[in-house]
N, C-alpha and C positions, 0 to 999 in steps of 0.2 A: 847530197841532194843538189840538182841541176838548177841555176837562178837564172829566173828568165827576167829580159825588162818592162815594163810596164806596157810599155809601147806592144810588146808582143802578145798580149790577153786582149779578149772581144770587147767592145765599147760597155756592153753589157756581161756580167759575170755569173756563172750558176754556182753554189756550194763549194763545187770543187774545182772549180776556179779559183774562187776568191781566196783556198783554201790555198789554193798552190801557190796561188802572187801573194800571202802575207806570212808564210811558210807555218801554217797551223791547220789541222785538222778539219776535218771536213764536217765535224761535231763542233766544231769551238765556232769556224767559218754560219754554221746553223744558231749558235746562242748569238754572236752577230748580229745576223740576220734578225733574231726576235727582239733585240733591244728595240725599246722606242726612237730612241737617237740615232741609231743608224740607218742612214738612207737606202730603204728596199722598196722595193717595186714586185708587189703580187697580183700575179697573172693566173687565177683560179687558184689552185693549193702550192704553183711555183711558187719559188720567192729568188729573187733576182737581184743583181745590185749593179747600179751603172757605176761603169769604171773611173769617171770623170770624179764624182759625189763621194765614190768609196774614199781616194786620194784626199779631194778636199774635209772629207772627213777626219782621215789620218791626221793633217795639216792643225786641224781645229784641235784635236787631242793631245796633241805633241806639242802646241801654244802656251796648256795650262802650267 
């Protein structure tokens, strides 16, 4: 599997996006998404994740 850097995904992430910068599943990248705590952004039935928030979110998990 090919690693990209961070810098190289859109400000903003779809499913499989996100799936691919944190190397999991485009299903795992979706229960993600439905957590409370994780910062998405729904855009009608989209659900999106900005790339900035996704990071700082990682940051805040990786803390405890």
């Amino acid at each position: 599997m090919k690693r990209t850097a961070y810098e190289d995904y859109p400000d903003v992430l779809n499913a499989e996006q996100l799936a691919s910068m944190l190397g999991i599943s485009r299903a795992g990248a979706y229960q993600l998404m439905n957590r409370a705590d994780f910062p998405t952004l729904c855009i009608g039935k989209r659900k999106l994740a900005p790339k900035d928030k996704v990071l700082a979110w990682i940051d805040r998990q990786t803390e405890r």
